[in-house]
C-alpha positions in Angstrom: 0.0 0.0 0.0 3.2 2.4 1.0 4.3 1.5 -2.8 1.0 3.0 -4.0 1.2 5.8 -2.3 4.4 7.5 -2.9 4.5 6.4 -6.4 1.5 8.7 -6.7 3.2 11.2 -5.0 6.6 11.2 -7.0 4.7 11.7 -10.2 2.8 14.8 -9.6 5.8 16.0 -7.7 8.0 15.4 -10.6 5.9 17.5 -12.9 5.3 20.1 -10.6 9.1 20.4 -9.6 10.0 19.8 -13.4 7.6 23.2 -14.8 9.3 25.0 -11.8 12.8 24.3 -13.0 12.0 24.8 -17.0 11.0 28.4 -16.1 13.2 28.9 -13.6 16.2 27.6 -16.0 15.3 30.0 -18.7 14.9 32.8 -16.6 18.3 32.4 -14.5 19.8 31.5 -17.9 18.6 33.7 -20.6 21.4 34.8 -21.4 23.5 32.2 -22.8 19.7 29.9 -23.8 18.3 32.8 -25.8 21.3 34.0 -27.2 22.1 33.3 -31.2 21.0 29.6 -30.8 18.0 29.9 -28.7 17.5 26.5 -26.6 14.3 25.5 -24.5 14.9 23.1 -22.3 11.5 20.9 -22.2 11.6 19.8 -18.8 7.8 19.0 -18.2 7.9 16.8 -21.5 10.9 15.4 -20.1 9.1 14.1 -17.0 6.3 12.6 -19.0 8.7 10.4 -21.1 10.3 9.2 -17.9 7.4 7.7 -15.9 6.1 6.3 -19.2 9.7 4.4 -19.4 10.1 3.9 -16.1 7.1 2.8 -15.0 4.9 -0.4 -15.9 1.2 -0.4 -15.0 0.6 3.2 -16.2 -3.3 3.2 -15.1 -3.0 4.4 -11.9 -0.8 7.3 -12.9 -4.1 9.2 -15.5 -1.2 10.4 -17.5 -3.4 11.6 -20.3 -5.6 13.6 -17.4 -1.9 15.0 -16.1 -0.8 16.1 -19.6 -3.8 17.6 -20.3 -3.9 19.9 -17.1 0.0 20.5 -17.3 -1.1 21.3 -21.1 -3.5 24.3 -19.5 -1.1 25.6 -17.1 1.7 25.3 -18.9 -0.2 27.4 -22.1 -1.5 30.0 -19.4 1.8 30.5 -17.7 4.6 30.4 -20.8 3.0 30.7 -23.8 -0.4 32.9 -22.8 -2.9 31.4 -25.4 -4.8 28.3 -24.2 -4.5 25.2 -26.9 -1.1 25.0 -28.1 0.6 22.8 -25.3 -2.8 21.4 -24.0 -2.9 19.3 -27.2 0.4 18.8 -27.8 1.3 16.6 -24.1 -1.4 14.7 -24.5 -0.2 13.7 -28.3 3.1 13.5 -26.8 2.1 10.9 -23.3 0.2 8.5 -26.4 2.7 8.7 -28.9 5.6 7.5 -26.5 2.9 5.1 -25.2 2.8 3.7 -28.7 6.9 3.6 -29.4 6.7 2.1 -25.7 4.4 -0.7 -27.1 6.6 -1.9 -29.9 10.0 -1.6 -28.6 11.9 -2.7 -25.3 12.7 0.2 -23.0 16.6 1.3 -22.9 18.3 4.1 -22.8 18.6 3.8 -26.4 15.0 3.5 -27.4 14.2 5.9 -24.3 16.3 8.7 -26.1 14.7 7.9 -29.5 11.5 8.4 -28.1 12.4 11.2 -26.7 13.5 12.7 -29.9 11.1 11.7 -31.7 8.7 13.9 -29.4 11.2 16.5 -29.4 10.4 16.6 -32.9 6.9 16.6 -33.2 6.5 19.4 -30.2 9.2 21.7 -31.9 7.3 21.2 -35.3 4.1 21.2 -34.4 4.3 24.1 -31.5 6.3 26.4 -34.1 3.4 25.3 -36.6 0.4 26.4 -34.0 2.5 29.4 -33.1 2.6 30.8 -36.6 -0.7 30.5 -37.2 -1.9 31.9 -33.7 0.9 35.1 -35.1 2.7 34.1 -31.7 6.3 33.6 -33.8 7.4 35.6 -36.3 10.4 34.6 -37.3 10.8 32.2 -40.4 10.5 28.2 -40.3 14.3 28.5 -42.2 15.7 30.9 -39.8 14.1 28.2 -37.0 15.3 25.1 -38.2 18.9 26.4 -38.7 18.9 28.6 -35.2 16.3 27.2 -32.5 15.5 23.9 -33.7 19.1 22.0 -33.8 20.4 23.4 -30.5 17.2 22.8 -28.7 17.1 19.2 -29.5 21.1 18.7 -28.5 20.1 20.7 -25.1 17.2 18.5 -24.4 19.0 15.4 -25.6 21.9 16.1 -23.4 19.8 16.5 -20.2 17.6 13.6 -21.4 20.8 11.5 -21.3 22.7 13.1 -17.9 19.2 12.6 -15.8 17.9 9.2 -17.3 19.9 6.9 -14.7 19.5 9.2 -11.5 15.6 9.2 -12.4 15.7 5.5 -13.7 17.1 4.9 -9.9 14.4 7.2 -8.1 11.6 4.8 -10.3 12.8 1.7 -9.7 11.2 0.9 -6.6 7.8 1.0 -8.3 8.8 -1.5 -11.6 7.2 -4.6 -11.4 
Protein backbone atom coordinates (compact mmCIF):
# COMPACT_ATOMS: atom_id res chain seq x y z
CA UNK A 1 0.00 0.00 0.00
CA UNK A 2 3.21 2.36 1.05
CA UNK A 3 4.32 1.47 -2.80
CA UNK A 4 1.03 2.95 -4.03
CA UNK A 5 1.18 5.78 -2.25
CA UNK A 6 4.41 7.53 -2.86
CA UNK A 7 4.46 6.42 -6.42
CA UNK A 8 1.48 8.70 -6.70
CA UNK A 9 3.18 11.25 -4.96
CA UNK A 10 6.56 11.15 -7.01
CA UNK A 11 4.67 11.72 -10.24
CA UNK A 12 2.81 14.79 -9.62
CA UNK A 13 5.76 15.98 -7.66
CA UNK A 14 8.04 15.40 -10.56
CA UNK A 15 5.86 17.50 -12.94
CA UNK A 16 5.31 20.11 -10.59
CA UNK A 17 9.12 20.40 -9.65
CA UNK A 18 9.96 19.84 -13.36
CA UNK A 19 7.62 23.17 -14.79
CA UNK A 20 9.26 24.99 -11.80
CA UNK A 21 12.84 24.29 -12.97
CA UNK A 22 11.97 24.75 -17.00
CA UNK A 23 10.98 28.36 -16.06
CA UNK A 24 13.25 28.86 -13.60
CA UNK A 25 16.20 27.62 -15.98
CA UNK A 26 15.27 29.96 -18.73
CA UNK A 27 14.89 32.84 -16.59
CA UNK A 28 18.34 32.37 -14.51
CA UNK A 29 19.82 31.49 -17.95
CA UNK A 30 18.59 33.69 -20.59
CA UNK A 31 21.40 34.79 -21.44
CA UNK A 32 23.47 32.19 -22.78
CA UNK A 33 19.70 29.89 -23.75
CA UNK A 34 18.26 32.85 -25.84
CA UNK A 35 21.28 34.04 -27.21
CA UNK A 36 22.14 33.31 -31.17
CA UNK A 37 20.98 29.60 -30.78
CA UNK A 38 18.05 29.87 -28.68
CA UNK A 39 17.53 26.48 -26.55
CA UNK A 40 14.34 25.48 -24.49
CA UNK A 41 14.87 23.14 -22.26
CA UNK A 42 11.54 20.87 -22.17
CA UNK A 43 11.65 19.80 -18.77
CA UNK A 44 7.78 19.00 -18.18
CA UNK A 45 7.86 16.82 -21.51
CA UNK A 46 10.92 15.38 -20.14
CA UNK A 47 9.08 14.10 -16.95
CA UNK A 48 6.27 12.61 -18.99
CA UNK A 49 8.72 10.42 -21.08
CA UNK A 50 10.31 9.19 -17.92
CA UNK A 51 7.44 7.72 -15.86
CA UNK A 52 6.09 6.34 -19.22
CA UNK A 53 9.70 4.44 -19.41
CA UNK A 54 10.09 3.90 -16.13
CA UNK A 55 7.06 2.78 -15.01
CA UNK A 56 4.90 -0.42 -15.87
CA UNK A 57 1.24 -0.39 -14.95
CA UNK A 58 0.59 3.16 -16.22
CA UNK A 59 -3.25 3.21 -15.11
CA UNK A 60 -3.01 4.37 -11.91
CA UNK A 61 -0.76 7.27 -12.88
CA UNK A 62 -4.09 9.18 -15.45
CA UNK A 63 -1.25 10.39 -17.52
CA UNK A 64 -3.39 11.55 -20.28
CA UNK A 65 -5.57 13.63 -17.41
CA UNK A 66 -1.87 14.95 -16.07
CA UNK A 67 -0.78 16.13 -19.58
CA UNK A 68 -3.79 17.64 -20.27
CA UNK A 69 -3.89 19.92 -17.10
CA UNK A 70 -0.04 20.53 -17.32
CA UNK A 71 -1.11 21.34 -21.11
CA UNK A 72 -3.46 24.26 -19.52
CA UNK A 73 -1.06 25.61 -17.11
CA UNK A 74 1.68 25.29 -18.94
CA UNK A 75 -0.24 27.43 -22.08
CA UNK A 76 -1.52 29.97 -19.43
CA UNK A 77 1.81 30.49 -17.69
CA UNK A 78 4.57 30.40 -20.77
CA UNK A 79 3.00 30.73 -23.78
CA UNK A 80 -0.38 32.93 -22.80
CA UNK A 81 -2.86 31.42 -25.44
CA UNK A 82 -4.79 28.28 -24.23
CA UNK A 83 -4.53 25.15 -26.89
CA UNK A 84 -1.12 25.01 -28.09
CA UNK A 85 0.60 22.76 -25.33
CA UNK A 86 -2.76 21.36 -23.98
CA UNK A 87 -2.93 19.28 -27.21
CA UNK A 88 0.44 18.76 -27.80
CA UNK A 89 1.27 16.58 -24.13
CA UNK A 90 -1.41 14.65 -24.52
CA UNK A 91 -0.15 13.67 -28.25
CA UNK A 92 3.11 13.47 -26.79
CA UNK A 93 2.15 10.87 -23.35
CA UNK A 94 0.25 8.46 -26.43
CA UNK A 95 2.73 8.69 -28.94
CA UNK A 96 5.55 7.54 -26.48
CA UNK A 97 2.89 5.05 -25.19
CA UNK A 98 2.82 3.67 -28.68
CA UNK A 99 6.86 3.58 -29.37
CA UNK A 100 6.68 2.14 -25.69
CA UNK A 101 4.41 -0.71 -27.08
CA UNK A 102 6.61 -1.87 -29.89
CA UNK A 103 9.98 -1.56 -28.56
CA UNK A 104 11.93 -2.68 -25.27
CA UNK A 105 12.72 0.25 -22.99
CA UNK A 106 16.58 1.30 -22.85
CA UNK A 107 18.32 4.05 -22.82
CA UNK A 108 18.59 3.83 -26.35
CA UNK A 109 14.96 3.45 -27.43
CA UNK A 110 14.17 5.89 -24.29
CA UNK A 111 16.29 8.68 -26.08
CA UNK A 112 14.71 7.89 -29.50
CA UNK A 113 11.54 8.42 -28.06
CA UNK A 114 12.39 11.20 -26.69
CA UNK A 115 13.53 12.73 -29.87
CA UNK A 116 11.09 11.73 -31.66
CA UNK A 117 8.69 13.94 -29.40
CA UNK A 118 11.16 16.53 -29.39
CA UNK A 119 10.43 16.65 -32.88
CA UNK A 120 6.93 16.60 -33.20
CA UNK A 121 6.51 19.40 -30.16
CA UNK A 122 9.19 21.67 -31.92
CA UNK A 123 7.29 21.21 -35.28
CA UNK A 124 4.10 21.24 -34.43
CA UNK A 125 4.26 24.08 -31.52
CA UNK A 126 6.27 26.43 -34.13
CA UNK A 127 3.41 25.32 -36.61
CA UNK A 128 0.37 26.41 -34.03
CA UNK A 129 2.50 29.42 -33.12
CA UNK A 130 2.60 30.75 -36.64
CA UNK A 131 -0.71 30.53 -37.25
CA UNK A 132 -1.86 31.88 -33.67
CA UNK A 133 0.94 35.12 -35.13
CA UNK A 134 2.68 34.06 -31.71
CA UNK A 135 6.33 33.55 -33.82
CA UNK A 136 7.39 35.60 -36.34
CA UNK A 137 10.42 34.58 -37.31
CA UNK A 138 10.82 32.18 -40.44
CA UNK A 139 10.54 28.16 -40.33
CA UNK A 140 14.27 28.53 -42.20
CA UNK A 141 15.65 30.89 -39.78
CA UNK A 142 14.09 28.18 -37.03
CA UNK A 143 15.27 25.07 -38.22
CA UNK A 144 18.90 26.43 -38.69
CA UNK A 145 18.92 28.59 -35.22
CA UNK A 146 16.26 27.22 -32.49
CA UNK A 147 15.50 23.88 -33.67
CA UNK A 148 19.09 22.03 -33.81
CA UNK A 149 20.38 23.43 -30.47
CA UNK A 150 17.19 22.85 -28.73
CA UNK A 151 17.10 19.20 -29.49
CA UNK A 152 21.07 18.73 -28.50
CA UNK A 153 20.06 20.71 -25.13
CA UNK A 154 17.22 18.45 -24.42
CA UNK A 155 19.00 15.40 -25.64
CA UNK A 156 21.95 16.14 -23.44
CA UNK A 157 19.79 16.48 -20.24
CA UNK A 158 17.59 13.57 -21.39
CA UNK A 159 20.81 11.49 -21.25
CA UNK A 160 22.74 13.13 -17.93
CA UNK A 161 19.16 12.58 -15.77
CA UNK A 162 17.90 9.16 -17.32
CA UNK A 163 19.89 6.90 -14.69
CA UNK A 164 19.46 9.25 -11.51
CA UNK A 165 15.59 9.19 -12.42
CA UNK A 166 15.68 5.53 -13.73
CA UNK A 167 17.07 4.89 -9.87
CA UNK A 168 14.44 7.17 -8.14
CA UNK A 169 11.64 4.83 -10.29
CA UNK A 170 12.75 1.72 -9.71
CA UNK A 171 11.21 0.87 -6.57
CA UNK A 172 7.78 0.99 -8.31
CA UNK A 173 8.84 -1.46 -11.63
CA UNK A 174 7.18 -4.65 -11.35
Amino acid sequence: MRRKRQHHILFPLGVIIAFIFEGSIMHFFSGLLAGTFPMVPYLTLLWFVYAILFVNDLTQLHLYWWAFGVGIVYDLYYIGVLGIYTFLFPLIVYVTKLLKSYFEANVVSGTFFYLIDLIIVLVLGYAAGRMAHLVYFSGMHFMAFAFGPTILLNLIIFLLLYYPVSLLFDQYRS
